[in-house]
N, CA and C atoms as an extended XYZ file, in Angstrom:
357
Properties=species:S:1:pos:R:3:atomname:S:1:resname:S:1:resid:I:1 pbc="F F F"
N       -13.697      -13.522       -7.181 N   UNK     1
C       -13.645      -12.518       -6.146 CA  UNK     1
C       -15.053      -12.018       -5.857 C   UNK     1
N       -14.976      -12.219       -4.395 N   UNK     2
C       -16.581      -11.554       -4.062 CA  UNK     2
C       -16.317       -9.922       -3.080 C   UNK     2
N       -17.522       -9.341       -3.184 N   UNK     3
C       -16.963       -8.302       -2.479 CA  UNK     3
C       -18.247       -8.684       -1.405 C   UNK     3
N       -17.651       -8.606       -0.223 N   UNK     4
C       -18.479       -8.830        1.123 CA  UNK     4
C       -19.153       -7.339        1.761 C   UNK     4
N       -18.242       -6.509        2.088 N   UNK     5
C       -18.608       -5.475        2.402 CA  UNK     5
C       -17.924       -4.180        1.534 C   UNK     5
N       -19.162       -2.820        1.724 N   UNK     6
C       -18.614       -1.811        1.052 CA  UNK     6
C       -18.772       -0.261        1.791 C   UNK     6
N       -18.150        0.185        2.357 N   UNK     7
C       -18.152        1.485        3.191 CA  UNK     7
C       -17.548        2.633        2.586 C   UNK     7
N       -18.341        3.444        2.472 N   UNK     8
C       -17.756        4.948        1.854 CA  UNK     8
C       -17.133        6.154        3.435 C   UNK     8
N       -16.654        6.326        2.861 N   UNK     9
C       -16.077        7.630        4.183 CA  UNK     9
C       -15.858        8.603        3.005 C   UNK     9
N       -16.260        9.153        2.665 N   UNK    10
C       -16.519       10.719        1.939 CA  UNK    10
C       -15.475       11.706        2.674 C   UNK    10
N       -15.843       11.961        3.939 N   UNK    11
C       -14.824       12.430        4.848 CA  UNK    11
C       -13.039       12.787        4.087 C   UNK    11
N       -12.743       11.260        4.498 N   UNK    12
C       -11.058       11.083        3.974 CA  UNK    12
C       -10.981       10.726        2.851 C   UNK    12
N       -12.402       10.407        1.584 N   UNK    13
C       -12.048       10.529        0.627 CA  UNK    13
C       -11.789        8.530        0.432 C   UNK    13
N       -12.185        8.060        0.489 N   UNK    14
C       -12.067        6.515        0.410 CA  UNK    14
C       -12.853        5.901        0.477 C   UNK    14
N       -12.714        4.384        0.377 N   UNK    15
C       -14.155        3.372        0.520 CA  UNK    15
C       -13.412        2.253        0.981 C   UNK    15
N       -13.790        1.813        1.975 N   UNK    16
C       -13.283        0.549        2.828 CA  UNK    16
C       -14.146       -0.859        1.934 C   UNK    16
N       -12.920       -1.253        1.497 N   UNK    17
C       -13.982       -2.927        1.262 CA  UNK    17
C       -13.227       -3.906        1.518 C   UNK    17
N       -14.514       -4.716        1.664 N   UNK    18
C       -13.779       -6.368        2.699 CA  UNK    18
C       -14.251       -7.651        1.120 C   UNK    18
N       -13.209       -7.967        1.393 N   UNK    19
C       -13.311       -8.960       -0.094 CA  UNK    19
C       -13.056      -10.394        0.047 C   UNK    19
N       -13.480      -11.358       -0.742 N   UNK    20
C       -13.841      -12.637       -0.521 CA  UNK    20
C       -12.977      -13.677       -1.726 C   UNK    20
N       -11.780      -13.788       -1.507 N   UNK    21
C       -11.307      -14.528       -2.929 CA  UNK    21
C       -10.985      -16.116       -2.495 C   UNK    21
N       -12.238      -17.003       -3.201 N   UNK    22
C       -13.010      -17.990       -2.735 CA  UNK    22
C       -11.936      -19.067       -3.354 C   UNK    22
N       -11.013      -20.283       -2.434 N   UNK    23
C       -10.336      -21.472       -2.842 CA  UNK    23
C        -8.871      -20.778       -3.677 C   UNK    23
N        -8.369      -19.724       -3.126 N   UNK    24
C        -7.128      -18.892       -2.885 CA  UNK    24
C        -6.344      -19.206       -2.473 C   UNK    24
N        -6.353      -19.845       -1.415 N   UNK    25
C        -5.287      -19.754       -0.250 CA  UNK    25
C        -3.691      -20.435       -0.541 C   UNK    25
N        -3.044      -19.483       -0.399 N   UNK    26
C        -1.591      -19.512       -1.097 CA  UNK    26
C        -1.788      -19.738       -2.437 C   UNK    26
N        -2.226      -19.191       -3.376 N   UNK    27
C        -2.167      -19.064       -4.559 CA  UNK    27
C        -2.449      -17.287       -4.900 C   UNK    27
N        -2.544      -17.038       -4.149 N   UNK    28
C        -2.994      -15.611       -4.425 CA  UNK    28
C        -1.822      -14.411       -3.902 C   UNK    28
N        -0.864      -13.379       -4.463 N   UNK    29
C        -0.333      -12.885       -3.560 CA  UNK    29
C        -0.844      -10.965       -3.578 C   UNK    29
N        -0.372      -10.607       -2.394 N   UNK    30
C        -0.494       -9.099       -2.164 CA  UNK    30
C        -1.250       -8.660       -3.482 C   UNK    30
N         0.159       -8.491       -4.576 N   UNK    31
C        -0.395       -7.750       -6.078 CA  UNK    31
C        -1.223       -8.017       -6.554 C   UNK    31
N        -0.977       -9.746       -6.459 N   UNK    32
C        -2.519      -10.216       -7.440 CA  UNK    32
C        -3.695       -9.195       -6.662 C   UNK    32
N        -4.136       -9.875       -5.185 N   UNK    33
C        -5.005       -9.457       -4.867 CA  UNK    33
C        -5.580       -8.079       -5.158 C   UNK    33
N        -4.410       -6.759       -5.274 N   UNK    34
C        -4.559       -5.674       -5.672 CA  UNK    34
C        -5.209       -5.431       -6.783 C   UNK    34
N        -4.249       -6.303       -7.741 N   UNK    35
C        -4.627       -6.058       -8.841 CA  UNK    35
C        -6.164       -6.388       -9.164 C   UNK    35
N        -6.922       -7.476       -8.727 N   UNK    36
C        -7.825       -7.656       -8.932 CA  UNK    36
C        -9.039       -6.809       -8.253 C   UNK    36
N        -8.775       -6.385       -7.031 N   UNK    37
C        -9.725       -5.138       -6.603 CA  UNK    37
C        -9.969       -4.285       -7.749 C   UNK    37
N        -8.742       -3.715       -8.004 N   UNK    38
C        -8.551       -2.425       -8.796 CA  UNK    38
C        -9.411       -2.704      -10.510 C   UNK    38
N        -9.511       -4.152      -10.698 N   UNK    39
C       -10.329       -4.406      -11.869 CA  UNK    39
C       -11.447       -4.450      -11.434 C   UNK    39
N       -12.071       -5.362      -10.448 N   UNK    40
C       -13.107       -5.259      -10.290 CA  UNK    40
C       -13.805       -3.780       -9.987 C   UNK    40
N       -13.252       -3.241       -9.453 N   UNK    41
C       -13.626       -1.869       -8.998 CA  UNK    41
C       -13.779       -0.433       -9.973 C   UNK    41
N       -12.310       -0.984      -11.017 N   UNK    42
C       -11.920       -0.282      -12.313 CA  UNK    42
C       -11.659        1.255      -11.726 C   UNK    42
N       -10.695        1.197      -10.923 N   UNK    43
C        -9.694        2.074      -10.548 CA  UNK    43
C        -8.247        1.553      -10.456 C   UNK    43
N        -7.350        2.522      -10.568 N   UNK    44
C        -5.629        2.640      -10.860 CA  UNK    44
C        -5.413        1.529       -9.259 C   UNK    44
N        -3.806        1.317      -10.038 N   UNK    45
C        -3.566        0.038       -8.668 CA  UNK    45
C        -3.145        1.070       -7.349 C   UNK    45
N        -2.491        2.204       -7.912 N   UNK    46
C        -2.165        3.027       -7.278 CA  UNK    46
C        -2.980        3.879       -5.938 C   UNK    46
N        -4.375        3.591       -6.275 N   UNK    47
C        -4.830        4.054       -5.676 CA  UNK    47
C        -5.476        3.245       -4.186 C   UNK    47
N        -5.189        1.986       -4.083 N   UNK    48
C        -5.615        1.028       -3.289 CA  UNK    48
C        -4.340        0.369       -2.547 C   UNK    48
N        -4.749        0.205       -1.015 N   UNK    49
C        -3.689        0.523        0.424 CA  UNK    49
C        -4.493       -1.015        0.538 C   UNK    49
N        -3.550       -1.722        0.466 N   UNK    50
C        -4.050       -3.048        1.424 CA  UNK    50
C        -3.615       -3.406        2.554 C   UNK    50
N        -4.960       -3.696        3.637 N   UNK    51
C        -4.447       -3.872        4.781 CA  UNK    51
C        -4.603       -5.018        4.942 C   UNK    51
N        -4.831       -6.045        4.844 N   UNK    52
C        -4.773       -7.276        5.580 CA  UNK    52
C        -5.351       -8.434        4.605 C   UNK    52
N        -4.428       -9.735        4.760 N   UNK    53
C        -4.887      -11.075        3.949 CA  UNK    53
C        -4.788      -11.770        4.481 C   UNK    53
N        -6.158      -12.586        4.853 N   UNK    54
C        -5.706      -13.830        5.867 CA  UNK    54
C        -6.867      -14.959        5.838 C   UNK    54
N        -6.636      -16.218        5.511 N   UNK    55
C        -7.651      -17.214        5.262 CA  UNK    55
C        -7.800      -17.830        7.039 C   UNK    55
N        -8.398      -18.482        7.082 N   UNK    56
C        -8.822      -19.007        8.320 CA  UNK    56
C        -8.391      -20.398        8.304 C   UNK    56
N        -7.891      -21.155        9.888 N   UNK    57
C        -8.147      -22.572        9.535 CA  UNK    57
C        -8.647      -23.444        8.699 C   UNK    57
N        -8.092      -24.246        7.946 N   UNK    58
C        -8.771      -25.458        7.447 CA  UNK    58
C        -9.900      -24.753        6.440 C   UNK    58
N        -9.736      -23.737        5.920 N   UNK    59
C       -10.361      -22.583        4.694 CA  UNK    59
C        -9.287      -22.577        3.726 C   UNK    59
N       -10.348      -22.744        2.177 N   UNK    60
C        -9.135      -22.364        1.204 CA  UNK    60
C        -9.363      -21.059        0.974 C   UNK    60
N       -10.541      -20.113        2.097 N   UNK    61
C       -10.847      -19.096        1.345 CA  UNK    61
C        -9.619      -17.852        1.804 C   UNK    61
N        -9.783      -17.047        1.200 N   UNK    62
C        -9.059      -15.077        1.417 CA  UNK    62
C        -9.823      -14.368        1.541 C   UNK    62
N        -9.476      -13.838        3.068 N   UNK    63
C       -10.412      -12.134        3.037 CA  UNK    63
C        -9.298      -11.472        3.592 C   UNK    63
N        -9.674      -10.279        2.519 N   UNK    64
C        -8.964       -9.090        2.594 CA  UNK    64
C        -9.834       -8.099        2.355 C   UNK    64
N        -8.743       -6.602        3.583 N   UNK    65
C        -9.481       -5.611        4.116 CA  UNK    65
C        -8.693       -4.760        3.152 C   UNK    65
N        -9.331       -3.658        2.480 N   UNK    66
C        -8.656       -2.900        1.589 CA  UNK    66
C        -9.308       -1.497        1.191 C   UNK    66
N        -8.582       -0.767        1.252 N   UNK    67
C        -9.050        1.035        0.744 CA  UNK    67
C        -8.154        1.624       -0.014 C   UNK    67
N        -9.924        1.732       -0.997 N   UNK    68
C        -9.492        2.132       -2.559 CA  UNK    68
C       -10.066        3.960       -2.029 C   UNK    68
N        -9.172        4.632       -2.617 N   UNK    69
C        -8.921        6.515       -2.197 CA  UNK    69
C        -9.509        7.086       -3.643 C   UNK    69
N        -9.868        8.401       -3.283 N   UNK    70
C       -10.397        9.067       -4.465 CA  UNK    70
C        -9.421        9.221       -5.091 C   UNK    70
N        -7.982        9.235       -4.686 N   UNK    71
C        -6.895        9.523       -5.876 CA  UNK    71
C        -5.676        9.340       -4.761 C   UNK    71
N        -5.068        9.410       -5.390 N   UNK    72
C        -3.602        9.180       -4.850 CA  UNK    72
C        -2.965        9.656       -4.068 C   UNK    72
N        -3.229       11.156       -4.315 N   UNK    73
C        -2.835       12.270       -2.842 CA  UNK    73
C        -3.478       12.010       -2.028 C   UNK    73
N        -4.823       11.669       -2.056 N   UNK    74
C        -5.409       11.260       -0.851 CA  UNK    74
C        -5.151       10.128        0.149 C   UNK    74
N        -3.738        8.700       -0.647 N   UNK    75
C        -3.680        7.935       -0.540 CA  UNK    75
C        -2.189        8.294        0.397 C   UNK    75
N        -1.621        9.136       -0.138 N   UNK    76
C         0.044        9.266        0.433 CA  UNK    76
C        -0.368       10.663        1.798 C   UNK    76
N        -1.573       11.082        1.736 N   UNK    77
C        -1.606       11.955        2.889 CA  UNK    77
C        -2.585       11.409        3.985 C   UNK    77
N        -3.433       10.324        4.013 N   UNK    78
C        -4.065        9.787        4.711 CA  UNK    78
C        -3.026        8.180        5.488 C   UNK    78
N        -2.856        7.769        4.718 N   UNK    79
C        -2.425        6.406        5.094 CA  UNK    79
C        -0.796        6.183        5.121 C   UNK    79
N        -0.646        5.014        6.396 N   UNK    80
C         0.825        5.189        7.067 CA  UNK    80
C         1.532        4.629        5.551 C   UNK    80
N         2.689        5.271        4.888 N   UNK    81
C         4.116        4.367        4.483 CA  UNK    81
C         4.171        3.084        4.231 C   UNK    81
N         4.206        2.556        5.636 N   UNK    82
C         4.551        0.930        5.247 CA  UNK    82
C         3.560        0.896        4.552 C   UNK    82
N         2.280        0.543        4.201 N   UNK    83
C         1.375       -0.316        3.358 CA  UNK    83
C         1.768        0.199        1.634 C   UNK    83
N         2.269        0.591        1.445 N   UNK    84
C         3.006        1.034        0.153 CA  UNK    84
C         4.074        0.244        0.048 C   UNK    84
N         4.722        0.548        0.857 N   UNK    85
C         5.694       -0.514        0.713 CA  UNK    85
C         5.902       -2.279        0.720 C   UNK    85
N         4.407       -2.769        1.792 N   UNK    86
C         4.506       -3.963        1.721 CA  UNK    86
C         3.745       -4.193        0.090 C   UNK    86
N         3.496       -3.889       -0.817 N   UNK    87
C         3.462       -4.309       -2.074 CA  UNK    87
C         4.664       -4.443       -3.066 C   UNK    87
N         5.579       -4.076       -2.518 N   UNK    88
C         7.082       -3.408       -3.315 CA  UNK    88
C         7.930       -5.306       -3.682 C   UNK    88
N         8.274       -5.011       -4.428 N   UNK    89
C         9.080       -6.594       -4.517 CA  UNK    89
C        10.545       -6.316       -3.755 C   UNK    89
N        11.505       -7.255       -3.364 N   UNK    90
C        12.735       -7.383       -2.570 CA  UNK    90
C        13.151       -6.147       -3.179 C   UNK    90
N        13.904       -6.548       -4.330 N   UNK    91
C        14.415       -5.552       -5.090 CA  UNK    91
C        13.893       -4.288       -5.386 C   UNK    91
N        12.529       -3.624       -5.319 N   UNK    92
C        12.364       -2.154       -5.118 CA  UNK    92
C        12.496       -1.569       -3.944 C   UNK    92
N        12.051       -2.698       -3.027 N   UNK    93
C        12.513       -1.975       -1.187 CA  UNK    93
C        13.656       -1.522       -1.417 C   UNK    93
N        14.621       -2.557       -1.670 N   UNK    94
C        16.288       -2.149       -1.474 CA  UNK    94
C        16.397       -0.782       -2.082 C   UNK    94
N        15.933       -1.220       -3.561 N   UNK    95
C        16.340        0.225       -4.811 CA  UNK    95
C        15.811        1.398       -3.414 C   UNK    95
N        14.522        1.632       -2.830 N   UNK    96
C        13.925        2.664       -2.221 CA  UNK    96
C        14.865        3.274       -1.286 C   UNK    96
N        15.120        2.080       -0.639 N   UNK    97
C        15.601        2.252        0.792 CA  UNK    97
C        17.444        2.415        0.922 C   UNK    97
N        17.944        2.514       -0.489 N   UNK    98
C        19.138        3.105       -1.038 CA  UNK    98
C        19.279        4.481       -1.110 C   UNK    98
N        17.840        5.002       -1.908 N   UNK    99
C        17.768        6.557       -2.321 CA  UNK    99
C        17.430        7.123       -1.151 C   UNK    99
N        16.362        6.408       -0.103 N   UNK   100
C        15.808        7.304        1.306 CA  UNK   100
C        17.555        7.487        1.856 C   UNK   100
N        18.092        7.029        2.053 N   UNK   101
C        19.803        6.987        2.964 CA  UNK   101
C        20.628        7.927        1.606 C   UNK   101
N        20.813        7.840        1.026 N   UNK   102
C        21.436        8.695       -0.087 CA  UNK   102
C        20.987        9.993       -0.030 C   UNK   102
N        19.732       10.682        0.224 N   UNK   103
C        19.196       11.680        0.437 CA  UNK   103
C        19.594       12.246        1.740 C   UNK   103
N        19.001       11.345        3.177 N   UNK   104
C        19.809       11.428        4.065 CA  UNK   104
C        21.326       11.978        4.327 C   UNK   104
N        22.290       11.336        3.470 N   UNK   105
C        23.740       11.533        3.451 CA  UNK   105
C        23.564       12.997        2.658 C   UNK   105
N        22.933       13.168        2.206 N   UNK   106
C        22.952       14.521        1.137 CA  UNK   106
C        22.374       15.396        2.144 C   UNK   106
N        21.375       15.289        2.529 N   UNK   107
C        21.100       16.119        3.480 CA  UNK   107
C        22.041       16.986        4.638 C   UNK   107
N        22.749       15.679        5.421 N   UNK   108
C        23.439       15.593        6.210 CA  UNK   108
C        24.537       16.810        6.335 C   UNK   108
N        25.070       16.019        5.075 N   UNK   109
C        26.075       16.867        4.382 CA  UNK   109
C        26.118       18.523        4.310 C   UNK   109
N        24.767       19.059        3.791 N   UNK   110
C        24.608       20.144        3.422 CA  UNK   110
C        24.100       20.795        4.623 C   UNK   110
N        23.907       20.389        5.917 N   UNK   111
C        24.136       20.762        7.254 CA  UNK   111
C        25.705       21.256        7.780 C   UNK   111
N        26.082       20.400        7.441 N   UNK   112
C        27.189       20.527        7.806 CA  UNK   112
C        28.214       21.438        7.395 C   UNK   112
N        28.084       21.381        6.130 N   UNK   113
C        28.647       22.628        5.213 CA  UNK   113
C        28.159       23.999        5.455 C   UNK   113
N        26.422       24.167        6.137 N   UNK   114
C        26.049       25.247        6.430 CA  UNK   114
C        26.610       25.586        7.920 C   UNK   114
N        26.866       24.542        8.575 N   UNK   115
C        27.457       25.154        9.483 CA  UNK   115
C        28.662       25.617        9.818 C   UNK   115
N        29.432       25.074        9.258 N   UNK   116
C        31.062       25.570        9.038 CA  UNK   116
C        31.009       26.672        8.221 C   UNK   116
N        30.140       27.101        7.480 N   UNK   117
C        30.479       28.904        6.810 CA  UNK   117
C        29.659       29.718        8.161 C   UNK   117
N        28.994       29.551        9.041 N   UNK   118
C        28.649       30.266       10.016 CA  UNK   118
C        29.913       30.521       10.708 C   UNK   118
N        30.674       29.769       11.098 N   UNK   119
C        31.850       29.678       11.957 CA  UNK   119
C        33.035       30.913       11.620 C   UNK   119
């Protein structure tokens, strides 16, 4: 893994880097890639939003665009949802996306109940 570029934004609290993982291509996935920022870098996996992996024509190489956050809150109040989620395996989406609708129905519910004692 090479790191190509490195940008700080102090601002939002992050550092944009563009990374180089050389004779990759389809051997490498999302996590790995994560995971290996987060070593090279030697910060939590948690704290790094990946946006984009993509080799080029007739390249075995990978570049990926990725921001590693001063911490984690900074990570769930700056940056959209999905990119959290596209790291998730089949089976934790589902598990997630069970409890988001279960909450929902709970929610729902307790609308409803508040409104019938108004009545």
């Amino acid at each position: 893994m090479q790191i190509l570029d490195k940008k700080e934004s102090k601002l939002l609290g992050r550092t944009d880097v563009k990374v180089l993982f050389a004779d990759k291509a389809g051997e490498i996935s999302r996590r790995d890639a994560v995971k290996e920022v987060a070593q090279s870098m030697k910060v939590e996996e948690n704290r790094i939003a990946l946006l984009k992996l993509s080799s080029g024509s007739g390249s075995r190489d990978v570049r990926g665009t990725f921001r590693v956050y001063d911490s984690e809150g900074d990570l769930t109040k700056v940056s959209p949802p999905y990119l959290k989620t596209r790291l998730m395996t089949k089976e934790e989406r589902e598990a997630a996306k069970a409890a988001k609708k279960k909450a929902e129905q709970a929610a729902a519910q307790a609308k409803q109940q508040a409104a019938g004692k108004k009545k």
